[in-house]
C-alpha positions as CSV (number, residue, x, y, z in Angstrom):
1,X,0.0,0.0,0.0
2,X,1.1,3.4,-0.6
3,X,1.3,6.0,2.1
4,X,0.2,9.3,1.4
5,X,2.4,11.9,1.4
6,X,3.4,13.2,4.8
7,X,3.9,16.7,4.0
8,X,0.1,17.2,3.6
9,X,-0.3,17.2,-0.3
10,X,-2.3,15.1,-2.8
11,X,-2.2,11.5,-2.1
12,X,-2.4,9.0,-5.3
13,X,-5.7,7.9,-4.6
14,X,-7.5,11.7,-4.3
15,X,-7.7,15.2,-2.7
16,X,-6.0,16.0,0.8
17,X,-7.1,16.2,3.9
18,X,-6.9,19.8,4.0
19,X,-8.6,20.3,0.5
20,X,-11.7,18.1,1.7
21,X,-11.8,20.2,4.9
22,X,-12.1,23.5,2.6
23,X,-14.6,21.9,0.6
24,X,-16.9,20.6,3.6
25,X,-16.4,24.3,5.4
26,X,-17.8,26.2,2.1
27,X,-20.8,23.9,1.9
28,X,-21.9,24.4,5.9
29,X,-21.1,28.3,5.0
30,X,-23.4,28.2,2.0
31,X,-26.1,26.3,4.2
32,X,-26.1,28.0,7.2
33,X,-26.3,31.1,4.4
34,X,-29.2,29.9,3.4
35,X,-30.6,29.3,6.2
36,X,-30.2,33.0,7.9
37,X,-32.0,34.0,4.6
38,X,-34.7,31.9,5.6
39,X,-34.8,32.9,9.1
40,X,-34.7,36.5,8.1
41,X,-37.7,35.8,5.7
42,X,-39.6,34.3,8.6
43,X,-38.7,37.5,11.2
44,X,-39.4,39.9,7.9
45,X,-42.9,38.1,7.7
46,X,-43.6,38.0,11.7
47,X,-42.9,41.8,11.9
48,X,-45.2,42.7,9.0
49,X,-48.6,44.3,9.2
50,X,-51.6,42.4,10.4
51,X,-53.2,40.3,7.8
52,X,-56.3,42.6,8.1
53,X,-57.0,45.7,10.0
54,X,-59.5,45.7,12.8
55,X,-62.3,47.3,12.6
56,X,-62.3,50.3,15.2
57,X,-66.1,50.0,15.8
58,X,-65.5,46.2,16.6
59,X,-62.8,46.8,18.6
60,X,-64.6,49.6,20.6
61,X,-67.3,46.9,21.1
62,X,-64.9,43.9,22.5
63,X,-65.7,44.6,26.2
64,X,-69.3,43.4,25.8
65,X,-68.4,40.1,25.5
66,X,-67.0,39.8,28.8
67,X,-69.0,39.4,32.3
68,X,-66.0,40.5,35.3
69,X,-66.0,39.9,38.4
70,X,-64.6,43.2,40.8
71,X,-63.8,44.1,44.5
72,X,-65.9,46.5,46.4
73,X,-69.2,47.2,47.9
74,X,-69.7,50.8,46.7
75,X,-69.3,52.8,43.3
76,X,-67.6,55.5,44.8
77,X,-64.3,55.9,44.7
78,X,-64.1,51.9,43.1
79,X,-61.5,53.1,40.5
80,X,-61.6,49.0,39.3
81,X,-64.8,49.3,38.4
82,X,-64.8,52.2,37.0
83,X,-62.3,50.8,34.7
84,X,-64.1,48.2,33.9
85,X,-67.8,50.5,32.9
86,X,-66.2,53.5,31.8
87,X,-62.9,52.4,29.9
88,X,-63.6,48.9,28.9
89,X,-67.2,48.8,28.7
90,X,-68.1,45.1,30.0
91,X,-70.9,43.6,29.0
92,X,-72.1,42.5,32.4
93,X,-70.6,42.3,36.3
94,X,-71.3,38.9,38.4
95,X,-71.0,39.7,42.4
96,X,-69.7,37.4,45.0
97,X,-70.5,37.4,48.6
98,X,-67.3,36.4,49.7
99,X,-63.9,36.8,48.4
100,X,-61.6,33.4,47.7
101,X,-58.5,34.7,48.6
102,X,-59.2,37.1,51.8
103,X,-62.2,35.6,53.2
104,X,-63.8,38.5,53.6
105,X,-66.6,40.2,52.3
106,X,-66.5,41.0,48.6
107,X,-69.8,43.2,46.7
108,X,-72.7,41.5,49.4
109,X,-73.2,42.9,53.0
110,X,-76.8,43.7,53.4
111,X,-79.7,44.1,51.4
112,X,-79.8,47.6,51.4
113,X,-76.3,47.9,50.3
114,X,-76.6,45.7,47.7
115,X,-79.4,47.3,46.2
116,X,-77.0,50.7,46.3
117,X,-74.4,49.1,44.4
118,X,-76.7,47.8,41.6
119,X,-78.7,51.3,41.4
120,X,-75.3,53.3,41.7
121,X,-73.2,50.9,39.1
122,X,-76.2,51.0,36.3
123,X,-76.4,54.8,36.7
124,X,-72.2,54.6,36.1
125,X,-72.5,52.7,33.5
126,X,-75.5,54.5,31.5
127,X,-72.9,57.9,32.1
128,X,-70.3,57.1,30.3
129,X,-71.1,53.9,28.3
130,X,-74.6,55.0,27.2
131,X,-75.9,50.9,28.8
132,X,-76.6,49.3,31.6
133,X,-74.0,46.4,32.1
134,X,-75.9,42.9,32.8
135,X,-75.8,42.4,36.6
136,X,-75.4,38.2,37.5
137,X,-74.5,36.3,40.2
138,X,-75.0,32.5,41.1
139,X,-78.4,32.2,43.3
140,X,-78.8,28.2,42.9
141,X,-80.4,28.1,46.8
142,X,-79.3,26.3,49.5
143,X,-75.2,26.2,49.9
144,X,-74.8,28.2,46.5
145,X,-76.5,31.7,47.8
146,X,-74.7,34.8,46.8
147,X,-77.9,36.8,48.7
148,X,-77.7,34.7,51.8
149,X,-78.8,34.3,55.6
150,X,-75.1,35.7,56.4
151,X,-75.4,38.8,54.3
152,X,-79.4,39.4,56.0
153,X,-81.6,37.5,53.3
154,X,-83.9,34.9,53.9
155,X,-82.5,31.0,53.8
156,X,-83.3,29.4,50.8
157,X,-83.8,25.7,49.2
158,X,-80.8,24.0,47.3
159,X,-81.4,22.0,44.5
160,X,-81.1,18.5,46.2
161,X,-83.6,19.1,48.7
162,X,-86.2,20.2,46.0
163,X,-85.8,17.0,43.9
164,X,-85.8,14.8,46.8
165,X,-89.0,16.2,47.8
166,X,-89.5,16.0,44.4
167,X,-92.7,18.6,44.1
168,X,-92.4,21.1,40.9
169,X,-94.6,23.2,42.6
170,X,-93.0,23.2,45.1
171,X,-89.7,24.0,43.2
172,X,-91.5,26.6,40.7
173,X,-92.4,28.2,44.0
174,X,-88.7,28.5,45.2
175,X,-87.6,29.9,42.6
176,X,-90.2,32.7,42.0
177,X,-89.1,33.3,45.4
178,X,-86.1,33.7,44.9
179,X,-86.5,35.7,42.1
180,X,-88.0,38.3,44.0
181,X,-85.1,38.5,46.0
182,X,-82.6,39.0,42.8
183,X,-84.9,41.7,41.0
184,X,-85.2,43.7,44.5
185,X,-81.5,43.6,44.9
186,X,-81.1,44.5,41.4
187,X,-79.9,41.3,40.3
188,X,-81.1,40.5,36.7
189,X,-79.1,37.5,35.9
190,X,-79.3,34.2,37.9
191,X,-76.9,31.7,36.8
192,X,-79.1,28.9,37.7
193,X,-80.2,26.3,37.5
194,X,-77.6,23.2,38.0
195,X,-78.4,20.9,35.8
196,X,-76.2,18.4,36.0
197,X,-77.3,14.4,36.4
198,X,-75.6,13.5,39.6
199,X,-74.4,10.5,37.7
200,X,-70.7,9.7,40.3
201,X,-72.0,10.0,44.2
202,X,-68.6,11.1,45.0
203,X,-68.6,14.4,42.9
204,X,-67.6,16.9,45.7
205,X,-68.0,20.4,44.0
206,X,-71.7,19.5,42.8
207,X,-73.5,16.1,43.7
208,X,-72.2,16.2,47.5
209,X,-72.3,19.6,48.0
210,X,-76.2,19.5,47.4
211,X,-76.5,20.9,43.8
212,X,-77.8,18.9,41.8
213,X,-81.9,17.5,41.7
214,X,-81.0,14.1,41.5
215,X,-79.5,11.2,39.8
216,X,-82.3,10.6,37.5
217,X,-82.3,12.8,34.4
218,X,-86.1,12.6,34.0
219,X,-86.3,14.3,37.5
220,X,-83.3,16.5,36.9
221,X,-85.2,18.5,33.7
222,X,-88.8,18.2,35.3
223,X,-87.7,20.7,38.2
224,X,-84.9,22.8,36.3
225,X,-88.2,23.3,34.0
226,X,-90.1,24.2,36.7
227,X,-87.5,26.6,38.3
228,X,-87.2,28.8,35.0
229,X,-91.0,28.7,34.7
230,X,-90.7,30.3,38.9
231,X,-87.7,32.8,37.8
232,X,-89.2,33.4,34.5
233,X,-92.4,34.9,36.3
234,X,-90.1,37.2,38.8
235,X,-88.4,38.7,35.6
236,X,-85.0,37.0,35.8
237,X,-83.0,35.8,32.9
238,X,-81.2,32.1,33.7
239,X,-78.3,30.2,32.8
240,X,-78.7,26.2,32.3
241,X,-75.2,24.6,33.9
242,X,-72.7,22.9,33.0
243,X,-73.2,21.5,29.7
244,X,-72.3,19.1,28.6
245,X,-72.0,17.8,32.1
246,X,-70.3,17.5,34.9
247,X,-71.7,15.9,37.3
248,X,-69.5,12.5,36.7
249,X,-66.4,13.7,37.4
250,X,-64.7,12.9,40.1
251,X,-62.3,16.2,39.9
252,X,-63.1,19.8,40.3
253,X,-62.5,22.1,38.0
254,X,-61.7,25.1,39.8
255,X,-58.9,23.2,41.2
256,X,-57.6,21.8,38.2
257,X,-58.3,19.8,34.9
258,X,-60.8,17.4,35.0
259,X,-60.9,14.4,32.4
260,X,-64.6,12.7,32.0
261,X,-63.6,10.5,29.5
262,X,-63.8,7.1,31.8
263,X,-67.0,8.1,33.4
264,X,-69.3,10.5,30.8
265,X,-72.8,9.5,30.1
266,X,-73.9,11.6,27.5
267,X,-77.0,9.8,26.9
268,X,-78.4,10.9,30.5
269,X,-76.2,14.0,31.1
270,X,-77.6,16.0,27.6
271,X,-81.0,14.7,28.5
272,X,-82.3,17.8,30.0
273,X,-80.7,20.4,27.8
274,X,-82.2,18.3,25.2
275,X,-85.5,18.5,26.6
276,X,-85.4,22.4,27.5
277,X,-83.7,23.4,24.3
278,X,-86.5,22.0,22.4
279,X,-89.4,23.3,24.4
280,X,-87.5,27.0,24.1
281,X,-87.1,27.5,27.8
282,X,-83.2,28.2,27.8
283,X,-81.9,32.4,28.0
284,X,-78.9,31.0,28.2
285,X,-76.4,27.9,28.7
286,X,-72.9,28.0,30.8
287,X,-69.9,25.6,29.9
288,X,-68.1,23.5,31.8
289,X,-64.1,22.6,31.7
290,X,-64.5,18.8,31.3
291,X,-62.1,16.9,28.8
292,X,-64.3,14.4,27.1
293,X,-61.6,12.9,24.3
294,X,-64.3,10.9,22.9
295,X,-65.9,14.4,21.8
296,X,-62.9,16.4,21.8
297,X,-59.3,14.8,21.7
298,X,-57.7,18.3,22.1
299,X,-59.8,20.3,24.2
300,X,-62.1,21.3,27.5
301,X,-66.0,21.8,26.5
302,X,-65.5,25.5,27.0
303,X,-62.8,25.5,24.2
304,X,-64.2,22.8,21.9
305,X,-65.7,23.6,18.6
306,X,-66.9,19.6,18.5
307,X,-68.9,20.5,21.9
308,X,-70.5,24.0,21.9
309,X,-70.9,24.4,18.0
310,X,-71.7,20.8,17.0
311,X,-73.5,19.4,19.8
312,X,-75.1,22.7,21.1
313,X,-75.6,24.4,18.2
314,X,-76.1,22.2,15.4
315,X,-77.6,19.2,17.3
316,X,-79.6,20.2,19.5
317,X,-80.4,24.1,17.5
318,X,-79.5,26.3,20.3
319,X,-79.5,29.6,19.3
320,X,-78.8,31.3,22.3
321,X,-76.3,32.6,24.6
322,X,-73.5,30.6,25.7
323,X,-71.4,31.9,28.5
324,X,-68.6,30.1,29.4
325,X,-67.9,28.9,33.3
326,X,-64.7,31.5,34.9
327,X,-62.2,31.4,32.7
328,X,-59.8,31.8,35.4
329,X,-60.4,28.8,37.0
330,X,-57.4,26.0,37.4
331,X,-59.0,23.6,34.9
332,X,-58.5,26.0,32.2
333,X,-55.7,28.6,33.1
334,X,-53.2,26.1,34.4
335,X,-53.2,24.6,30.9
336,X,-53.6,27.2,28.5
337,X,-53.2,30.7,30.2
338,X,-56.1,33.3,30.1
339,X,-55.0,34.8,26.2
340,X,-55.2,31.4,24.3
341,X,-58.5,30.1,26.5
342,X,-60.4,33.5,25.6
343,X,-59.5,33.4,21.9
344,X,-60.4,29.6,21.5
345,X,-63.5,29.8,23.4
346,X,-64.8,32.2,21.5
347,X,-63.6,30.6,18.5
348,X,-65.9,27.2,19.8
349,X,-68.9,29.1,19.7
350,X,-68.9,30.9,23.4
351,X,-70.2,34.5,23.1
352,X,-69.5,35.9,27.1
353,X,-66.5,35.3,28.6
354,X,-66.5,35.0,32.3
355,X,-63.9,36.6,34.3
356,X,-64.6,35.9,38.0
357,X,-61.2,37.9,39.7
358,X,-62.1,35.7,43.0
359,X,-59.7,33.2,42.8
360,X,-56.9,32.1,45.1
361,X,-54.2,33.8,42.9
362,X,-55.3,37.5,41.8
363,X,-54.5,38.3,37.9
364,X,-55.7,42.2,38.3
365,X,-54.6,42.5,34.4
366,X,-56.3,39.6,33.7
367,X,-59.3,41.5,31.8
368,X,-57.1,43.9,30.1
369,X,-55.1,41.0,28.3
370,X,-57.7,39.5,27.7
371,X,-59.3,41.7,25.3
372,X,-56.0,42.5,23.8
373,X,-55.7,39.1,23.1
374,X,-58.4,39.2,21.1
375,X,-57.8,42.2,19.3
376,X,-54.4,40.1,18.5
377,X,-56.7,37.3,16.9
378,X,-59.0,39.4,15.0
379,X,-55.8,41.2,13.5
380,X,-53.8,38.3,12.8
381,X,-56.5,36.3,11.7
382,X,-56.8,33.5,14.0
383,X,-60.4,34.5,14.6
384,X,-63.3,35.4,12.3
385,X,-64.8,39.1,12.6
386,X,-68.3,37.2,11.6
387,X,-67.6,35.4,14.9
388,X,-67.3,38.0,16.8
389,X,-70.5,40.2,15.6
390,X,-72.1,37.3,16.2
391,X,-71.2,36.9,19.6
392,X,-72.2,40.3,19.9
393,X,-75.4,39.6,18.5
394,X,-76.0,37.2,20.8
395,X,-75.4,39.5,23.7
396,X,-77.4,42.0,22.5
397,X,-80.7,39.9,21.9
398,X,-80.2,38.1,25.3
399,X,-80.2,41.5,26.9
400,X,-83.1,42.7,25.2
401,X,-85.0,39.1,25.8
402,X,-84.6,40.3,30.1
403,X,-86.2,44.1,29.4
């Protein structure tokens, strides 16, 4: 065998060492070359211009899809929510008795102060956004009370007790009831009622806790019919919850996200939405954060196209509202932060967006980024401006349908 030659030029069989070296060198400089033209194509195309422009009346409208929650008993002086009347122009407030994180009391003291905060927050909000926001809160009865025996008002029936006596009448009664209570304190939403099968006895935020009728899904949408007959006579607009169900999960999903795939029964759980949906009872239907990946492999009800839009909307012909369960709860802003669940939720098919601010961990720009976020969408595409009037449509006509 011949040896090449040792002074580092050509050896009889082909190039040097150093010649292939120069060779390999130019063609990693000439891809790497190509490659920073790529990259600086992709940067050049990131940084351009939206791909359309947003529509300032749109934009100016983007706060009425949300319902937020604030801090505060009074008007006066309650810079948040003047922020969130004057500047942003929500939709709607929802008022807790109790705040999550201090324990203390939150927009609900007495009865005559809660009646000054509605009266005082409409008059706000006709000032400087020429409407009256929509004013909710959850009133279930029983353990789920925002107006309750602690804050001066009369006790009230929860939903298990009235399906184990199992008298509409008696339930139609409670609720007219406790309508009257909501439109004295100036309360004209009631997210209510649960309807929820109580399909897994060891559910702990709804079956245990005495919030659902009952087990059977016949029973379950005879007295959620009769309760919006008894609210729908005291003037009070209603919510069905939490479709598609959730009372088979075993987790909770203000604590984190909850997977129903094992133990789902759509069968009985839709049974009363069917049911009401078709006799036109519904104002409006709240989502829940359950992961079904035999509906939806990718997302939460809330966020799921398959769910809210195919099932809701298409299946069963809902036309109505949907308002989607707090956005800011763990099941959905662990996962996907507050931005991407607003955007995709409205994408679904959700047309309010509620932002609860009483949670364990307070996000007070929460509501800000929010709509930003979707500003982002419209502009960049990602979500349809025919979705969005829609939404807004939506709003409107279920504001009108509680006048």
């Amino acid at each position: 065998m011949t040896e090449p030659d040792r002074g580092g030029g050509k050896s009889p069989t082909g190039p040097a060492v150093g010649d292939r070296e120069v060779a390999t060198n130019g063609r990693r400089r000439a891809r790497r070359k190509r490659h920073s033209g790529l990259f600086a194509l992709l940067v050049l195309l990131a940084g351009c211009a939206p791909i359309r422009p947003v529509d300032p009346v749109l934009s100016a409208r983007l706060g009425e899809l949300l319902l937020v929650g604030f801090r505060g008993t009074e008007v006066e002086g309650n810079a948040e929510l003047s922020h969130l009347l004057c500047d942003l122009k929500v939709g709607g407030v929802i008022l807790y008795e109790r705040d999550v994180a201090t324990r203390g009391p939150r927009n609900i003291a007495s009865p005559e102060q809660v009646k000054r905060l509605t009266t005082d927050l409409r008059a706000l909000a006709r000032d400087c956004a020429g409407r009256v926001p929509l004013i909710a809160a959850d009133n279930e009865g029983g353990a789920v009370m925002r107006l309750s025996a602690r804050a001066g008002y009369p006790p009230t029936l929860g939903h298990a007790e009235l399906g184990e006596a199992d008298d509409v009448a008696l339930t139609e009664l409670e609720a007219r009831r406790i309508g009257r209570m909501l439109r004295e304190a100036g309360i004209d939403w009631n997210l209510a009622p649960v309807v929820d099968v109580a399909a897994n006895p060891f559910n702990t935020v709804l079956v245990q806790s005495g919030r659902t009728f009952s087990q059977s899904p016949e029973r379950v949408t005879a007295h959620a019919r009769a309760y919006l007959r008894g609210m729908r006579a005291a003037g009070i607009l209603t919510a069905l919850k939490h479709f598609p169900g959730h009372g088979s999960s075993f987790e909770d999903s203000h604590l984190g996200f909850v997977d129903v795939t094992k133990t789902a029964d759509p069968t009985a759980e839709l049974a009363p939405y069917r049911a009401l949906v078709g006799e036109g009872a519904v104002d409006a239907v709240m989502t829940a954060h359950v992961f079904n990946r035999n509906v939806d492999p990718r997302y939460p009800a809330t966020l799921s196209a398959r769910t809210i839009d195919g099932i809701l909307r298409k299946e069963m012909d809902f036309s109505g509202l949907v308002v989607s369960d707090d956005l800011l709860m763990e099941g959905i802003v662990s996962r996907y932060g507050i931005e991407e669940a607003a955007v995709r939720a409205l994408s679904a098919g959700v047309d309010l967006l509620l932002l609860s601010h009483n949670t364990l961990v307070q996000d007070t720009s929460a509501t800000d980024r929010v709509l930003g976020a979707i500003r982002q969408a419209l502009a960049d595409g990602r979500l349809a401006p025919e979705q969005v009037e829609t939404a807004l449509a939506r709003v409107q006509g279920f504001r009108a349908r509680g006048r």
